[in-house]
C-alpha positions as CSV (number, residue, x, y, z in Angstrom):
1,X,-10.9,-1.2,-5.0
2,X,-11.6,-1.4,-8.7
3,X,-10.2,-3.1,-11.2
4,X,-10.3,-3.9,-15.6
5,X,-8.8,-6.0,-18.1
6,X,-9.1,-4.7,-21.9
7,X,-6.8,-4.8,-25.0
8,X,-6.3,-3.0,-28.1
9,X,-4.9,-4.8,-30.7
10,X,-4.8,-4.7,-34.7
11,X,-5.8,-7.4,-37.6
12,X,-8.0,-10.1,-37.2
13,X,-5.7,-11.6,-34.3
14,X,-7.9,-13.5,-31.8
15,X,-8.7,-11.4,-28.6
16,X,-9.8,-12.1,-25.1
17,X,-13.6,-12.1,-23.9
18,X,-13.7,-9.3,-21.7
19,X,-17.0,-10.4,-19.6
20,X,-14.9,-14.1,-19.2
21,X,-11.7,-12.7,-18.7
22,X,-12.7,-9.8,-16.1
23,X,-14.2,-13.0,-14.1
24,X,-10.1,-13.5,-12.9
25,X,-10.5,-10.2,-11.1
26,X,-13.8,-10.3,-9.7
27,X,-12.4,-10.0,-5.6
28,X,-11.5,-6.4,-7.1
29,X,-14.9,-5.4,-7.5
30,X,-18.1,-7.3,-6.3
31,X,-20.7,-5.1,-6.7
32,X,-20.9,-4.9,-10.8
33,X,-19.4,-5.5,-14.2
34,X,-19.3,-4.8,-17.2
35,X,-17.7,-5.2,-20.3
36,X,-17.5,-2.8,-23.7
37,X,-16.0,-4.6,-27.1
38,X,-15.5,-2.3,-29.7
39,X,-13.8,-2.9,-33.1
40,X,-10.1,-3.7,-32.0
41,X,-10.6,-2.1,-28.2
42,X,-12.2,-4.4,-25.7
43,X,-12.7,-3.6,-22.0
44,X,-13.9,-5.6,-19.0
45,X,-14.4,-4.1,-15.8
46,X,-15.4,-4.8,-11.9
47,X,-16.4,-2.1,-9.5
48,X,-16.2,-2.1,-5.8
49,X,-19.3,1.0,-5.5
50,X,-18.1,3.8,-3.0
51,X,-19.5,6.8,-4.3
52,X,-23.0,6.3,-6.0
53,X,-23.9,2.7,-5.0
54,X,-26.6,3.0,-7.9
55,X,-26.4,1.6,-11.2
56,X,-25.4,5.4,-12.7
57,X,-22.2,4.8,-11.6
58,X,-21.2,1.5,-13.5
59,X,-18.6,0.8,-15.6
60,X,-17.1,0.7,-18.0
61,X,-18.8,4.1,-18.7
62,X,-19.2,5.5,-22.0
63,X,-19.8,8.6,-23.3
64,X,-20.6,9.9,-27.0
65,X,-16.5,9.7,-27.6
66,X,-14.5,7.9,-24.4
67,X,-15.0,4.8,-22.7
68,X,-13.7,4.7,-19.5
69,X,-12.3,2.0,-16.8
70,X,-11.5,3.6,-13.5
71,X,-10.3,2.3,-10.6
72,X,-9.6,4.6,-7.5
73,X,-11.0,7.6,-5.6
74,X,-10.6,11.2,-7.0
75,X,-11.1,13.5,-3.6
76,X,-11.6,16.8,-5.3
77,X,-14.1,15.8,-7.4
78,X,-16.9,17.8,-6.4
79,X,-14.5,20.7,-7.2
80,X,-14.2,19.6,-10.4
81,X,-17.4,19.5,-11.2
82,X,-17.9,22.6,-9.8
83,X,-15.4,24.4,-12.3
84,X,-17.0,22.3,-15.1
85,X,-20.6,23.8,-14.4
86,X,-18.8,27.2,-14.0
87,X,-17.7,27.1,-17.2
88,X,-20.9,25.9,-19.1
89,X,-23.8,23.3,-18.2
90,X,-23.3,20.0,-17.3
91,X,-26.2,17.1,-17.7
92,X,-25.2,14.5,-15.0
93,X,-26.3,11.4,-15.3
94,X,-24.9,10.2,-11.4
95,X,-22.5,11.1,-8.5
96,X,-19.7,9.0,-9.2
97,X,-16.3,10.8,-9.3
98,X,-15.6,8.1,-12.6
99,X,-18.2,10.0,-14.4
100,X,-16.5,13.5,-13.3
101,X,-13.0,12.3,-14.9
102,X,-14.8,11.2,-18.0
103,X,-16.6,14.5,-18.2
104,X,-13.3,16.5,-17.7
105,X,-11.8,14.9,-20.4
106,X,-14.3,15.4,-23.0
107,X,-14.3,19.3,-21.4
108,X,-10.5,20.1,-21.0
109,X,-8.6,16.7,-23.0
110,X,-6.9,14.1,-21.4
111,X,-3.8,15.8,-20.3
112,X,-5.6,18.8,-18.7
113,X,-8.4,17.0,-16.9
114,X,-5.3,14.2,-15.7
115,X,-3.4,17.5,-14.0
116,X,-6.3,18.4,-12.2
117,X,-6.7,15.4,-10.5
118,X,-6.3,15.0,-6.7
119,X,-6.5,11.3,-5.5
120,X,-5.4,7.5,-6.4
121,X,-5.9,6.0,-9.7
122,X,-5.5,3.9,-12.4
123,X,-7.5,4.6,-15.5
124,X,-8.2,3.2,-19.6
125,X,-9.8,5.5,-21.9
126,X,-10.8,4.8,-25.1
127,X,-11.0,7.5,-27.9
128,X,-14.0,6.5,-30.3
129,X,-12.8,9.4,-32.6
130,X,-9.0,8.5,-32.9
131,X,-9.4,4.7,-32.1
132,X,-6.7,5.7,-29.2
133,X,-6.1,4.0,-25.8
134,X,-5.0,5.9,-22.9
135,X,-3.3,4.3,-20.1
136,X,-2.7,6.5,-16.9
137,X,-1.2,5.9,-13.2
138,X,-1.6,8.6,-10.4
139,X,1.7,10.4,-9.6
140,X,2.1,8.3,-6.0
141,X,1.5,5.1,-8.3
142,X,-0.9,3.8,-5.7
143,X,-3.1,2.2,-7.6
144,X,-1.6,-0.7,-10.1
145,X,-1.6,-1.4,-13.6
146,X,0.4,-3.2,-15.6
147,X,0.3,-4.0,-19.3
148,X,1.8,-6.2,-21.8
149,X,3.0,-5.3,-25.6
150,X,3.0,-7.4,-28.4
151,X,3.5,-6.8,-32.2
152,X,-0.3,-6.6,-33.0
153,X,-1.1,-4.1,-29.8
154,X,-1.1,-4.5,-25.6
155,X,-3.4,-6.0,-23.5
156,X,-3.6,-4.3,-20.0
157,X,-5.2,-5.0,-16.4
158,X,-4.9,-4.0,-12.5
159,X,-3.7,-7.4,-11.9
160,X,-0.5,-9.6,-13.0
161,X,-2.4,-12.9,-12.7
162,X,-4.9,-11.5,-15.3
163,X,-2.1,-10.8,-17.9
164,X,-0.4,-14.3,-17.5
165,X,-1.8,-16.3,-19.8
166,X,-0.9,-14.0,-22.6
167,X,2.6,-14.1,-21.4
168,X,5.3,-16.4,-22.9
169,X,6.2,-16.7,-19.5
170,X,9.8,-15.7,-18.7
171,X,11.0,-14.8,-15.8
172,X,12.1,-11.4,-15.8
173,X,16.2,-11.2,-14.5
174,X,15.8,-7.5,-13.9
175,X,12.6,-8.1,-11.9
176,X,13.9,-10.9,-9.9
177,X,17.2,-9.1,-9.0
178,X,15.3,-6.1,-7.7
179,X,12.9,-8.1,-5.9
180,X,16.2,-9.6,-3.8
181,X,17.2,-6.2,-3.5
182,X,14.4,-4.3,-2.4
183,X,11.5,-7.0,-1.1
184,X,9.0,-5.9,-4.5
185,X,9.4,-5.5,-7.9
186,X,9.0,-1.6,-8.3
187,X,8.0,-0.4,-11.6
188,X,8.5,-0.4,-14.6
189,X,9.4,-4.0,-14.1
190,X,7.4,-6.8,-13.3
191,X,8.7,-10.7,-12.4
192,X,7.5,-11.9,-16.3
193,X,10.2,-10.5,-19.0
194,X,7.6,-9.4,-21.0
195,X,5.1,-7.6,-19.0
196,X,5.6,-4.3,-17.1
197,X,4.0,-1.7,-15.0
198,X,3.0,1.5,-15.5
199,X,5.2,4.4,-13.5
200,X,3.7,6.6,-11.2
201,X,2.5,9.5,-13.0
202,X,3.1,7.7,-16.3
203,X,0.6,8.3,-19.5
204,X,0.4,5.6,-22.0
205,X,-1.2,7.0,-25.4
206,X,-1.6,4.0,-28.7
207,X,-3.0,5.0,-31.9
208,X,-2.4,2.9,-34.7
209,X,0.5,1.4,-33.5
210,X,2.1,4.2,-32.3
211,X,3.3,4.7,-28.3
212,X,3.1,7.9,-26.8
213,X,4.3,8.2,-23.2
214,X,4.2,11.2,-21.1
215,X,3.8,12.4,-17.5
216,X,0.8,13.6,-15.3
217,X,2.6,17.3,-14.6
218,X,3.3,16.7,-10.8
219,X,2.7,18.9,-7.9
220,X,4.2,22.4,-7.8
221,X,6.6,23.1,-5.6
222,X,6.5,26.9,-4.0
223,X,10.4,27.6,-4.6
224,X,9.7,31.0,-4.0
225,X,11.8,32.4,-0.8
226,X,10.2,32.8,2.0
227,X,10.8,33.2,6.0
228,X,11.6,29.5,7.7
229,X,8.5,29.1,9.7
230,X,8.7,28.5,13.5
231,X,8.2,25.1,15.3
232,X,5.1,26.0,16.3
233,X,3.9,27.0,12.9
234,X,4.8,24.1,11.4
235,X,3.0,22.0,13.7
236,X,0.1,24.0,13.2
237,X,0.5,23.4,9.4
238,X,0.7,19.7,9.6
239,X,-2.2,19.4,11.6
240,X,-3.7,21.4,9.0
241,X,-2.8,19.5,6.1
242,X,-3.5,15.9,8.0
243,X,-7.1,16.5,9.4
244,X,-7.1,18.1,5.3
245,X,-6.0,14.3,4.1
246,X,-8.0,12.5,6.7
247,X,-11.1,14.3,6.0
248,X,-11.2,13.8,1.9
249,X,-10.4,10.0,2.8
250,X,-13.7,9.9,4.8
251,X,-15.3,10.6,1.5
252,X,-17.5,7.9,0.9
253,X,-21.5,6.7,0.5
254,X,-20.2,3.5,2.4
255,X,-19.2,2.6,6.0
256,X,-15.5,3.7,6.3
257,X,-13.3,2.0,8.8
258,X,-9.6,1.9,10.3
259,X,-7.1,-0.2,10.9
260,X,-5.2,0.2,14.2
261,X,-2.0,-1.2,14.7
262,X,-1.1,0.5,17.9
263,X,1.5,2.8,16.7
264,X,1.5,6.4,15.6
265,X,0.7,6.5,12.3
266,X,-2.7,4.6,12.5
267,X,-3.5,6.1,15.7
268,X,-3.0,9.7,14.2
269,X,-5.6,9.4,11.2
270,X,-8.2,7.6,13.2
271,X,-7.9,10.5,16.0
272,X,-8.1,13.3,13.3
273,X,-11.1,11.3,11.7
274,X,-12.9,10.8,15.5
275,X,-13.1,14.7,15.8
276,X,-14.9,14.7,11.9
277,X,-17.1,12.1,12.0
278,X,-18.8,9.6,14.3
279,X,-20.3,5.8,14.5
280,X,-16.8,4.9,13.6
281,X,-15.3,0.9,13.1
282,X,-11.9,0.0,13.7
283,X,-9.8,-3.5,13.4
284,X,-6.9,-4.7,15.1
285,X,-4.7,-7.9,15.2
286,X,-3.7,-9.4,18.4
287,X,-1.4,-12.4,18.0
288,X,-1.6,-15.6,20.1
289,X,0.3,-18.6,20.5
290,X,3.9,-18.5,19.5
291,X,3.0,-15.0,17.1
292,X,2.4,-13.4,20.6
293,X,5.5,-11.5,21.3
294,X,5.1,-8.6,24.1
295,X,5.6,-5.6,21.9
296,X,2.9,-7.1,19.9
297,X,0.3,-7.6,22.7
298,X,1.2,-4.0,24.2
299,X,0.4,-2.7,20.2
300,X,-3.3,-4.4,20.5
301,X,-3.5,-3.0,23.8
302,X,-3.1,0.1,23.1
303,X,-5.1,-0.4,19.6
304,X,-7.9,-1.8,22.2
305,X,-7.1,1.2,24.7
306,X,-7.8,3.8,22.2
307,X,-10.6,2.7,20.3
308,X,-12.4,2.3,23.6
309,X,-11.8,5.7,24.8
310,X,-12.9,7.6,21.0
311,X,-15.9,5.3,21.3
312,X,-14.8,3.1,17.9
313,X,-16.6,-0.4,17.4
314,X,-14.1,-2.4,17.9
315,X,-13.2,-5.4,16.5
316,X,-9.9,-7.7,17.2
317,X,-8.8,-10.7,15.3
318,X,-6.9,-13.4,17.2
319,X,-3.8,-14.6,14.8
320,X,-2.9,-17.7,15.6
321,X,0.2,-19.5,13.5
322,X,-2.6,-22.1,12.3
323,X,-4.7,-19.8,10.8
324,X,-1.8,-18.6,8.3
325,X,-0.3,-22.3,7.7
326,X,-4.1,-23.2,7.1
327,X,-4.9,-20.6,4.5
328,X,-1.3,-20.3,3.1
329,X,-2.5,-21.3,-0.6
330,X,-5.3,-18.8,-0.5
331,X,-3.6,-15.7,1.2
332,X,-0.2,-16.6,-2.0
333,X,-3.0,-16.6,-4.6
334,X,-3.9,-13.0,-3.7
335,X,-0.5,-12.0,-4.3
336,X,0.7,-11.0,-7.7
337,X,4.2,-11.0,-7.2
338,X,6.0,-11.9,-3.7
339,X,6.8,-9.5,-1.3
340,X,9.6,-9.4,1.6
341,X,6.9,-7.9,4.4
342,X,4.8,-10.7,5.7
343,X,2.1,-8.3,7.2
344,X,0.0,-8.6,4.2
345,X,-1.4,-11.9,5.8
346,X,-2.7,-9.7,8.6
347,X,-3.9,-7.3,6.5
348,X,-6.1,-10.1,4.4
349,X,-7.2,-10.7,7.5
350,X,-8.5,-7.7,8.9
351,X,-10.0,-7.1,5.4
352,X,-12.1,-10.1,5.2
353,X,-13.4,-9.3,9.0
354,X,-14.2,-5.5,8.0
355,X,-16.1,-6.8,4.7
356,X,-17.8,-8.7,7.2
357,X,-18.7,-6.2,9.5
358,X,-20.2,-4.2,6.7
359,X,-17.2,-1.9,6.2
360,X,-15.7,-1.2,2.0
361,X,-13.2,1.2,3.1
362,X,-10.8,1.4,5.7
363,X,-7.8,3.7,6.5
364,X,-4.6,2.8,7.6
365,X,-1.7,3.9,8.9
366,X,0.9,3.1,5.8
367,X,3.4,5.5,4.7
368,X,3.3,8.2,7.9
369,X,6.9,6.5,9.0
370,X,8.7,8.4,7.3
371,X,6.4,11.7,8.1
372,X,6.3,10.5,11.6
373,X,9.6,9.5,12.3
374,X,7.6,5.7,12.6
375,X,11.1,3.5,12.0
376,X,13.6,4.1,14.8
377,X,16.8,4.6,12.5
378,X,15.0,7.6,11.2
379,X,14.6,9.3,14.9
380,X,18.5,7.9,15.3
381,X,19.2,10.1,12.6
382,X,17.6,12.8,14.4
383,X,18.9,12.2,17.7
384,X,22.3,11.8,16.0
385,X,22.6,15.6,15.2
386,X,23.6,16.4,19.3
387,X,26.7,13.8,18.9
388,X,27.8,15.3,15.9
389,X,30.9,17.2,17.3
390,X,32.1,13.7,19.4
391,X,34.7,12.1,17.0
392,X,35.3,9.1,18.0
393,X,31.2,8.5,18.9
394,X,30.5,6.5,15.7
395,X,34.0,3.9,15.8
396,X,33.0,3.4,19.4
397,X,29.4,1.9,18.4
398,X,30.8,-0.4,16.1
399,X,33.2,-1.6,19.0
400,X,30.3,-2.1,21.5
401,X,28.4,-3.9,18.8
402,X,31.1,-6.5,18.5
403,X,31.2,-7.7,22.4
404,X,29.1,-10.6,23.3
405,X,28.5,-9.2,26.8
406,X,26.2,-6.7,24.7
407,X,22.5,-8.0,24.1
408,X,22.1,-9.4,20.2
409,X,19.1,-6.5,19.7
410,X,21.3,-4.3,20.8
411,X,24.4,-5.2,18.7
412,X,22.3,-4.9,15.8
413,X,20.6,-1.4,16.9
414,X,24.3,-0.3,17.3
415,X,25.6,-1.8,14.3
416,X,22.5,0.0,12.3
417,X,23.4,3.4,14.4
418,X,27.0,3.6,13.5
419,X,26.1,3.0,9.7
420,X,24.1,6.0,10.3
421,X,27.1,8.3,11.7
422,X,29.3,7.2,8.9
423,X,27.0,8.1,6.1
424,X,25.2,11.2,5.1
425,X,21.8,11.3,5.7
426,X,20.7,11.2,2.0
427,X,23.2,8.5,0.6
428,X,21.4,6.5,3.6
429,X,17.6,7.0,2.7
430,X,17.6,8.8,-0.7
């Protein structure tokens, strides 16, 4: 990952240092920084180097009008470019996919170059000409940035902890309440009253005062009719569009690695990625101690199993409940905000041990439950569809999961499945 800190603000206000400040995000991007201070506009940047690992590709980069801080990975970049040269001749000055987004936008404008974009981001461009700042979010909102208004202009950043010295320092009630709701803060709120995130998709434009706010046009959807393809066509088109997804992941001038968790998602993208490329590196948890639950050990086996058999080099990190208690303050301290899901520790973890190792970039297995059918009330839901015609198949779960002589997982399983049957599908997960 990448990361920045900048600011645009008016008068003769006092402003941040952007090669001092940028220092509070420096785990973001080890291999180089940089910083650009420019009338009211100041930027400071830190770059983890995944495509171009030569000095070309540093930020923040500058052309004759924009400045640009990037952070993320555009996958059809080298399509870009090649419409770009079709159109008229292009003097490149490296391989970086930052430099392609900076070139489409003095080609085609910010709007039009944002739209073409395929792949995770978070960007700030400054417009010499207009003495604008653009502040854009892919449409997943995978990549973060927040940013935080005041009369006199905004200062922005990748990070929370960045922007909390400029904040009064209220706690936000909106933030707070969602975070009980939902485990996270999801945008546009953040936990401080006065500082929020950008949405997915979202476009911030400031000139002179003035806020613009638009969105990245999202993906077209073919609502054209057309036949309902067979089973066996759609499988064939989802193991299409995967080894597709895998394969623009492995896009990198660095090591790439996986994390392997032992279930399906995980397991899928490192299997679609064994059959593109080779020499591969893979990381797994296996807890010990009082962590060690069976289904846990049988996940790292069968993390262990398969990374043996695709010839992976394998490496497993013992978890151990000292480990976290240990490095509690440190593993909190990379957190901006708190979160419900307690996996992150692991995942610091297996990060430090694949930096280690020599690996930048690793895939995972996040977000193919809900393609895979990864949580089991989604296969209930499923599974459901043959009971459908029983009526009294739903009221007679919730009696089962009232009698003690039932197991307490199962109670709960029953009490989750019956909640299921009594609600439509979408007012359950929509």
């Amino acid at each position: 990952m990448c990361g920045f800190v900048g600011y645009i603000l008016s008068g003769h206000t006092s402003r941040p240092e952007p090669a001092r400040w940028s220092e509070v995000i420096r785990h973001r991007g080890p291999d180089q920084g940089g910083h650009v201070a420019d009338g009211e506009f100041g930027i400071g940047t830190r770059r983890l180097a995944i495509l171009d690992l030569s000095e070309t590709g540093s930020q923040p980069m500058r052309g004759e009008r924009y400045t640009l801080g990037f952070n993320g990975e555009i996958y059809n970049h080298m399509e870009i470019r090649a419409a770009l040269e079709g159109e008229a001749p292009v003097a490149w000055r490296s391989r970086s996919d930052t430099e392609t987004v900076l070139r489409a936008v003095e080609r085609w404008g910010v709007s039009a170059a944002l739209a073409r974009l395929n792949g995770m981001y978070a960007l700030a461009l400054f417009d010499a000409h207009e003495r604008a700042l653009t502040l854009a979010r892919d449409p997943l909102g995978i990549k973060p940035l927040l940013y935080l208004e005041r009369p006199d202009g905004i200062l922005f950043a990748s990070e929370l902890k960045a922007l909390r010295p400029y904040s009064a320092g209220r706690i936000s009630a909106d933030g707070m309440a969602l975070y009980l709701l939902f485990g996270f803060v999801p945008a546009p709120f953040s936990l401080l009253a006065d500082v929020q995130k950008l949405l997915p998709g979202e476009v911030l434009r400031i000139c002179q005062g003035a806020r613009r706010r638009h969105f990245v046009q999202p993906l077209a959807w073919d609502t054209a009719p057309s036949p309902l393809p067979t089973i066996t066509e759609r499988m064939a088109q989802l193991r299409a569009e995967v080894s597709a997804a895998v394969s623009r992941q492995l896009l990198s001038d660095v090591p790439v690695g996986f994390f392997l968790s032992g279930g399906v998602d995980s397991t899928i993208v490192a299997a679609v990625a064994a059959r593109i490329a080779s020499g591969l590196t893979s990381f797994s948890i296996r807890p010990e101690g009082a962590a060690a639950d069976p289904g846990a050990q049988v996940d790292a086996d069968l993390a262990a199993s398969f990374a043996h058999d695709h010839g992976f080099a394998h490496h497993e990190i013992s978890l151990r409940p000292e480990i976290l208690t240990d490095d509690l303050a440190s593993l909190i301290d990379l957190l901006d905000e708190p979160t419900a899901e307690l996996y992150f520790a692991a995942e610091v973890l297996l990060s430090r041990r694949a930096r280690a190792a020599g690996v930048a970039v690793v895939l995972t297995g996040h977000g193919g439950d809900e393609v895979f059918l990864g949580y089991p009330s989604y296969s209930a839901q499923i599974k459901g569809e043959r009971y459908d015609g029983i009526p009294f198949f739903g009221p007679a779960l919730r009696t089962l999961a009232t009698l003690p002589i039932v197991p307490r997982d199962a109670r709960d399983n029953m009490r989750g499945a019956a909640e299921i049957w009594r609600r439509p599908f979408l007012e359950c997960y929509a």
